[in-house]
PASEBA-1860 file (N, C-alpha, C; in nm, 3 decimals):
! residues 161
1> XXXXXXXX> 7.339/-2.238/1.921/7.306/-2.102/1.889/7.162/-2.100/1.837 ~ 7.100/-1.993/1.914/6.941/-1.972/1.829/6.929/-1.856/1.779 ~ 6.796/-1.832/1.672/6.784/-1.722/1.596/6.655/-1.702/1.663 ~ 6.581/-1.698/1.716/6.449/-1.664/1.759/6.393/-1.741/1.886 ~ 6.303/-1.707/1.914/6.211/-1.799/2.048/6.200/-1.968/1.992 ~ 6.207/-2.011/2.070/6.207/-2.171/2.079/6.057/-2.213/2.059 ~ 5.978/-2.263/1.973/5.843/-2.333/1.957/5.837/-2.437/1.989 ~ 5.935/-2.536/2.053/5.949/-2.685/2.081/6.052/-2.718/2.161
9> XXXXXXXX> 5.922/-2.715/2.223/6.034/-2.866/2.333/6.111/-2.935/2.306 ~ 6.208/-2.980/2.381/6.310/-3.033/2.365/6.200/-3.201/2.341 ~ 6.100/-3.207/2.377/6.067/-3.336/2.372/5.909/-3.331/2.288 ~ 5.957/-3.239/2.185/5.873/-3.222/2.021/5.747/-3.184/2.072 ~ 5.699/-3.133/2.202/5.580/-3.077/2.211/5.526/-2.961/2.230 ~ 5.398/-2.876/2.164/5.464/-2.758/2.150/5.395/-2.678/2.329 ~ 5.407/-2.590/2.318/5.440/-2.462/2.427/5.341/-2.448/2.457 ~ 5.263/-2.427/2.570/5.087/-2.375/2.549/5.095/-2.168/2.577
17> XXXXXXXX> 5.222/-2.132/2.557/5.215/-2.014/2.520/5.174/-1.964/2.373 ~ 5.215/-2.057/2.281/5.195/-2.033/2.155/5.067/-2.056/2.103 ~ 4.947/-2.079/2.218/4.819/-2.048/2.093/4.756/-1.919/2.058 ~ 4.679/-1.980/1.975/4.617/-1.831/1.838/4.503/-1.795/1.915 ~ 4.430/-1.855/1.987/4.316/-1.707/2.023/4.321/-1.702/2.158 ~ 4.239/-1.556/2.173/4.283/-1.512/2.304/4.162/-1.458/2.368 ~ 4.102/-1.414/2.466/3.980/-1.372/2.467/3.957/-1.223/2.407 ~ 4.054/-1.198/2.372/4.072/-1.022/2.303/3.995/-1.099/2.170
25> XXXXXXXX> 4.086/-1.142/2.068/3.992/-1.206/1.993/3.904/-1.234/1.921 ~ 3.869/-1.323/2.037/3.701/-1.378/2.077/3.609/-1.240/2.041 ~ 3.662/-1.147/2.158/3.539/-1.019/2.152/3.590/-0.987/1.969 ~ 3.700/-0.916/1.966/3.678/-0.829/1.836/3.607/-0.946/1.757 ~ 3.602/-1.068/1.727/3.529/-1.153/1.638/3.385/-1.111/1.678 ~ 3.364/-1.119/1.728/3.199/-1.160/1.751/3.147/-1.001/1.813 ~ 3.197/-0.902/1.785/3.180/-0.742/1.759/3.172/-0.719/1.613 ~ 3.290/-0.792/1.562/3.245/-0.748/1.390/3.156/-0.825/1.316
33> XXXXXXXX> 3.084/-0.986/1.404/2.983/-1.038/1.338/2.862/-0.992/1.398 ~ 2.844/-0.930/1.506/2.716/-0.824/1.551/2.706/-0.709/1.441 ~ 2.856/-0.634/1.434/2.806/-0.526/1.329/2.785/-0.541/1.220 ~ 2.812/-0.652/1.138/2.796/-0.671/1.000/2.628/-0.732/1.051 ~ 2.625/-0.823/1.083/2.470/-0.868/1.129/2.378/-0.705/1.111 ~ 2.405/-0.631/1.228/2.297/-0.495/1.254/2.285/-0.443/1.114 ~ 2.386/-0.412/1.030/2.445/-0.377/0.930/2.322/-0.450/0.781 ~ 2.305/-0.564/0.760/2.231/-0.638/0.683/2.095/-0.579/0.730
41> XXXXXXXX> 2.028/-0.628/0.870/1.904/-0.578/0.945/1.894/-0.442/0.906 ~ 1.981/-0.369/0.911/1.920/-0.229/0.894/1.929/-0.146/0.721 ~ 2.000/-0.215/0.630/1.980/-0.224/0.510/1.957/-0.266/0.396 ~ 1.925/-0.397/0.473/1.880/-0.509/0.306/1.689/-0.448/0.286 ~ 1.629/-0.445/0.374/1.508/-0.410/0.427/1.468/-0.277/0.281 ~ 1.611/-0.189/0.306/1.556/-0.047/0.194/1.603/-0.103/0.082 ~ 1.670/-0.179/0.045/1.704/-0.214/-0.065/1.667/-0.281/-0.121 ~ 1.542/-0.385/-0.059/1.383/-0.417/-0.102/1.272/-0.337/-0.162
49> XXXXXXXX> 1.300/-0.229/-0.039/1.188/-0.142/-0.107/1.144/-0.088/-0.200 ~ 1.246/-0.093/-0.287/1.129/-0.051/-0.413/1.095/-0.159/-0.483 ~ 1.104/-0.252/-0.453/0.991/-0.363/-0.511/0.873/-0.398/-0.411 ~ 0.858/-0.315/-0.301/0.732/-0.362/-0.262/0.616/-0.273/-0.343 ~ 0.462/-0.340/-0.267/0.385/-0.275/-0.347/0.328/-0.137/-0.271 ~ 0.391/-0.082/-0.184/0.324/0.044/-0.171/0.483/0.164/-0.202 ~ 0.610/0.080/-0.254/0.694/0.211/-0.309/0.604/0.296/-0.418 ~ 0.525/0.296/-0.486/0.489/0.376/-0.562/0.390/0.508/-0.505
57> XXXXXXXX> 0.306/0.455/-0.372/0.261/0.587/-0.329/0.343/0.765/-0.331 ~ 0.416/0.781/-0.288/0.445/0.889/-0.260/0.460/0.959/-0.438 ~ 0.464/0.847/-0.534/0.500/0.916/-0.666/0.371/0.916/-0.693 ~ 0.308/0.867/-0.669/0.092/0.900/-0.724/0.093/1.015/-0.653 ~ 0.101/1.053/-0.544/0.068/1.143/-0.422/0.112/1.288/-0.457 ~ 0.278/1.273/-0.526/0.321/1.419/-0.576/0.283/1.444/-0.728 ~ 0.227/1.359/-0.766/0.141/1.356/-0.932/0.035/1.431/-0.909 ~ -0.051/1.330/-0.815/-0.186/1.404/-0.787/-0.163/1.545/-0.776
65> XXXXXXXX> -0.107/1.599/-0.635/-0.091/1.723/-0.612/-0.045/1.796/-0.731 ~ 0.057/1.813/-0.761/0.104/1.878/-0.888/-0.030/1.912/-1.032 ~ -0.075/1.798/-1.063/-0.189/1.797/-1.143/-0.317/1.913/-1.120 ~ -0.319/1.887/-0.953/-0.434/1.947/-0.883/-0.396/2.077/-0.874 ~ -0.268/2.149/-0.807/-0.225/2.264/-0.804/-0.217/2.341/-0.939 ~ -0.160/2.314/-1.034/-0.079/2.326/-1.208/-0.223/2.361/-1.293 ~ -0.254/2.226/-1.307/-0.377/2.215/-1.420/-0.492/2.253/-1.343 ~ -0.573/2.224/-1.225/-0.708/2.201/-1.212/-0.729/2.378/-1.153
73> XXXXXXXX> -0.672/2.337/-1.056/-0.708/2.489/-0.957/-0.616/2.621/-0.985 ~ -0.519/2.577/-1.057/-0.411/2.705/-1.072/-0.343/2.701/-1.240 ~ -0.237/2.832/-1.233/-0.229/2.803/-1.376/-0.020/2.741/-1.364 ~ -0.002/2.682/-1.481/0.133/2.661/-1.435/0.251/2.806/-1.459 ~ 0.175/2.887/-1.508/0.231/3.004/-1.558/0.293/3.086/-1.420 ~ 0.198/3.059/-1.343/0.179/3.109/-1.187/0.194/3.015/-1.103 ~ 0.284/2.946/-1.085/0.275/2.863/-0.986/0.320/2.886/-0.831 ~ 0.233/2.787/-0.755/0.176/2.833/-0.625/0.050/2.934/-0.578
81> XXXXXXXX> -0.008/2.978/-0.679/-0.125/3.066/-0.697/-0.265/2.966/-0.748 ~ -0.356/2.983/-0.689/-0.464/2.919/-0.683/-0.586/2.997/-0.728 ~ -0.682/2.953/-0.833/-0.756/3.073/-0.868/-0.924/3.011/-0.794 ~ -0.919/3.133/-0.723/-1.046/3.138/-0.581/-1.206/3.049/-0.629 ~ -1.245/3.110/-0.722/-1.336/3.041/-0.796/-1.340/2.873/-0.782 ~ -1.241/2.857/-0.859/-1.188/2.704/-0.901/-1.160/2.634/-0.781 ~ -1.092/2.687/-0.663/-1.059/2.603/-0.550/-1.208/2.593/-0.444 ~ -1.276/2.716/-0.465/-1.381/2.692/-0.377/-1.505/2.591/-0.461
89> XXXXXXXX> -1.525/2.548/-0.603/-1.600/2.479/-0.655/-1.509/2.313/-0.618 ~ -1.367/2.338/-0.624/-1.300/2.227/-0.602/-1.375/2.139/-0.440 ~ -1.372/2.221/-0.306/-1.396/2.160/-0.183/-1.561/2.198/-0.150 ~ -1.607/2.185/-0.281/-1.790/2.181/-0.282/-1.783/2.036/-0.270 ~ -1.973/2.006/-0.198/-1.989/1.838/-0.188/-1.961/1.763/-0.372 ~ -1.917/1.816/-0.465/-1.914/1.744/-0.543/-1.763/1.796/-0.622 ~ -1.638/1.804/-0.635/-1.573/1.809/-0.694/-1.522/1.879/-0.823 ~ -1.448/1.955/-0.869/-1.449/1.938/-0.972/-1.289/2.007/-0.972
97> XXXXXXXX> -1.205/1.923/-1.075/-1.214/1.769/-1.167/-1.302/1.659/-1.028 ~ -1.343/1.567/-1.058/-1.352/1.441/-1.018/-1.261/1.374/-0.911 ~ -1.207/1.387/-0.758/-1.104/1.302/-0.746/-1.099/1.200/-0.839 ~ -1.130/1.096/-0.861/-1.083/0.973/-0.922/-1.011/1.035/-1.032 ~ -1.029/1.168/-1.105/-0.916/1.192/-1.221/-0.761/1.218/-1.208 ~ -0.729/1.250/-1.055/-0.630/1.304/-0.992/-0.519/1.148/-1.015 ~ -0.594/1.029/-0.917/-0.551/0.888/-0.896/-0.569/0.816/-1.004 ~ -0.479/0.726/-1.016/-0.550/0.585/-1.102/-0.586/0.505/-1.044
105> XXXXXXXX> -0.651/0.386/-1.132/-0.790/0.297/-1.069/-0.710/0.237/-0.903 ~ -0.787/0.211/-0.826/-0.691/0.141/-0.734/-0.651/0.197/-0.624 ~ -0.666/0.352/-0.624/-0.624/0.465/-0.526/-0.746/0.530/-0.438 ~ -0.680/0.554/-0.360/-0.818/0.615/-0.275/-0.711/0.784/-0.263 ~ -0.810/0.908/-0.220/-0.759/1.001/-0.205/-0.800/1.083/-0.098 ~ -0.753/1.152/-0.012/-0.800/1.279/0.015/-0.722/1.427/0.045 ~ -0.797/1.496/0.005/-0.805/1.665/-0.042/-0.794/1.744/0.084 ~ -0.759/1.814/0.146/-0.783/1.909/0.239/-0.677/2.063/0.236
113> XXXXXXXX> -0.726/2.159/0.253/-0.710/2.282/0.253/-0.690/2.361/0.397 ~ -0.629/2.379/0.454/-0.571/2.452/0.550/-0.582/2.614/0.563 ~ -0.639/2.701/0.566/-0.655/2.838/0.596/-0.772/2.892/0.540 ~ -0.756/3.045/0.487/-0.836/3.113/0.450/-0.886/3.109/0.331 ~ -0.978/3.042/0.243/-0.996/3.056/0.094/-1.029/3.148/0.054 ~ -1.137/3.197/0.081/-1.210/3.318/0.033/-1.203/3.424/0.060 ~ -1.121/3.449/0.154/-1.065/3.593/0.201/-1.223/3.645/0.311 ~ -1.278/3.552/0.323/-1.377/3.620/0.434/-1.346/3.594/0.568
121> XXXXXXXX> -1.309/3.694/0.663/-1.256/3.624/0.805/-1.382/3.517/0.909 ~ -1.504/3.527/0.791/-1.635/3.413/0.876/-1.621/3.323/0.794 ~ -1.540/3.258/0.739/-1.523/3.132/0.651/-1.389/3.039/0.752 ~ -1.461/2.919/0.759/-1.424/2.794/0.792/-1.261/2.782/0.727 ~ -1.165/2.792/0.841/-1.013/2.762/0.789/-0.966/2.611/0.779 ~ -1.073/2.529/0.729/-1.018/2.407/0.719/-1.150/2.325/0.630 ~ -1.095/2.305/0.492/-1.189/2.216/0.373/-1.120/2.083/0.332 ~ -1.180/1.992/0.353/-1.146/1.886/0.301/-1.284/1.782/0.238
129> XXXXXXXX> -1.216/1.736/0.100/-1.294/1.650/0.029/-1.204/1.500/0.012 ~ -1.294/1.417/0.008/-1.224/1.265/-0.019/-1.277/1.162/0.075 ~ -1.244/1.054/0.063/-1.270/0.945/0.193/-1.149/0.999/0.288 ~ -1.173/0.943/0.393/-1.092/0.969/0.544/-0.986/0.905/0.539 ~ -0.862/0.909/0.567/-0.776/0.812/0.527/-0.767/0.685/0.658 ~ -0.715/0.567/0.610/-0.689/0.500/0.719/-0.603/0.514/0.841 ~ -0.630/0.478/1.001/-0.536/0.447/1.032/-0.414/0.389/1.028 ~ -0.394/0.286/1.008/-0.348/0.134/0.978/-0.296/0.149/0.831
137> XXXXXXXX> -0.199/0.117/0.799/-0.163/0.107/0.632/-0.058/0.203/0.624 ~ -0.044/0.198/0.454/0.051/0.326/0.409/-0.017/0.412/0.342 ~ 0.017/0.529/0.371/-0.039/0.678/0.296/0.061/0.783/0.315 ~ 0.050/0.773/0.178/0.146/0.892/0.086/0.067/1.008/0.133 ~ 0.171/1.114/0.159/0.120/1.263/0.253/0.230/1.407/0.151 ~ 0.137/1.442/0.072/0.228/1.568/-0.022/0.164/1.717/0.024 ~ 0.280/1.770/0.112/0.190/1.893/0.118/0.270/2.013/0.041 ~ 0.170/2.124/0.014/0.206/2.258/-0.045/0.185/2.348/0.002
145> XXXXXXXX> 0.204/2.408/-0.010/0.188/2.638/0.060/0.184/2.656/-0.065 ~ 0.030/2.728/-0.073/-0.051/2.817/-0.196/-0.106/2.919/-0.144 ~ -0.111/2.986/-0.277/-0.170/3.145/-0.224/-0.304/3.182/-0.299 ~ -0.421/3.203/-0.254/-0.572/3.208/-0.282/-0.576/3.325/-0.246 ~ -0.527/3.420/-0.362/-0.588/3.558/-0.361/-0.504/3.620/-0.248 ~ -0.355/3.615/-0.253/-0.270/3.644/-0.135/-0.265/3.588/-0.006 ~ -0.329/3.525/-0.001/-0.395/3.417/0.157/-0.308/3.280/0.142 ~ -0.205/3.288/0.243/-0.151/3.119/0.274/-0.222/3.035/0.286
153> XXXXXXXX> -0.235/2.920/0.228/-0.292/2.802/0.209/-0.241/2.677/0.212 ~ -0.210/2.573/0.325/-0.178/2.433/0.312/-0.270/2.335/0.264 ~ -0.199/2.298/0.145/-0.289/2.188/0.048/-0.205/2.080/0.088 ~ -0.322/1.953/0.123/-0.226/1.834/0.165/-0.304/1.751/0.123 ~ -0.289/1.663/0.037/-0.278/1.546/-0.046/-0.226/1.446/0.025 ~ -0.335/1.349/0.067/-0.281/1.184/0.102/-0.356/1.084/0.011 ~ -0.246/1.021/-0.005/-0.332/0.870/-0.133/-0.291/0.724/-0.095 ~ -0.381/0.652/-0.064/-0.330/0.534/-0.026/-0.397/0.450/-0.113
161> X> -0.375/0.327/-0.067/-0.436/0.183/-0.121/-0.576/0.124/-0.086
END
């Protein structure tokens, strides 16, 4: 009398029905060591990143701007409002504040203005002050929509290394 399938031969050897892998398997094995693999590749990489040395751009970049919009050219009372005076002495050949007060030591910057400043329709819709930024590298890119005397304005702030 038996209770189940027979694993042995009558002459103690076993069955070659009874082995463990199969080519089914095979694939699901080496499907779930591709996806765990892709899986590492595509997230150990960000979970580095903030110890490299350019995670800190984009937080200089929305400093700068903020500083520049708030304190220099506008008031924080009013924010998103730009006072005309101040922004057009701002994208004169000389600055004012200083880029370098915007960045700390180490930063490079540049300034540019997108539309109408002065409300004159014979004025140049595009001011920018700063070095040029690089091709090649990382650069932090913060932009804003301001208003110069009711006039839309894209202020875009890039700061790199």
């Amino acid at each position: 009398m038996t209770f189940g399938p027979r694993l042995f031969r009558s002459d103690d050897r076993r069955s070659r029905d009874t082995r463990a892998q199969t080519a089914l398997d095979f694939v699901v094995g080496v499907g779930l060591f591709l996806l765990v693999l892709g899986f590492l590749v595509e997230f150990v990489p960000g979970m580095l990143a903030p110890y490299s040395d350019d995670a800190e751009l984009p937080v200089v970049a929305e400093r700068a701007a903020t500083r520049l919009t708030d304190a220099h050219l506008g008031n924080p009372t009013t924010p998103g409002e730009l006072d005309r005076p101040a922004t057009l002495a701002f994208f004169d050949a000389t600055p004012d504040p200083p880029l370098d007060d915007l960045v700390a030591d180490g930063y490079s910057i540049n300034v540019t203005a997108e539309g109408n400043v002065t409300g004159d329709p014979t004025d140049p819709e595009f001011r920018a002050v700063g070095d040029v930024p690089p091709r090649d590298g990382s650069v932090a890119i913060v932009r804003r929509v301001v208003a110069v005397e009711g006039e839309d304005v894209l202020l875009t702030v890039r700061v790199w290394r």
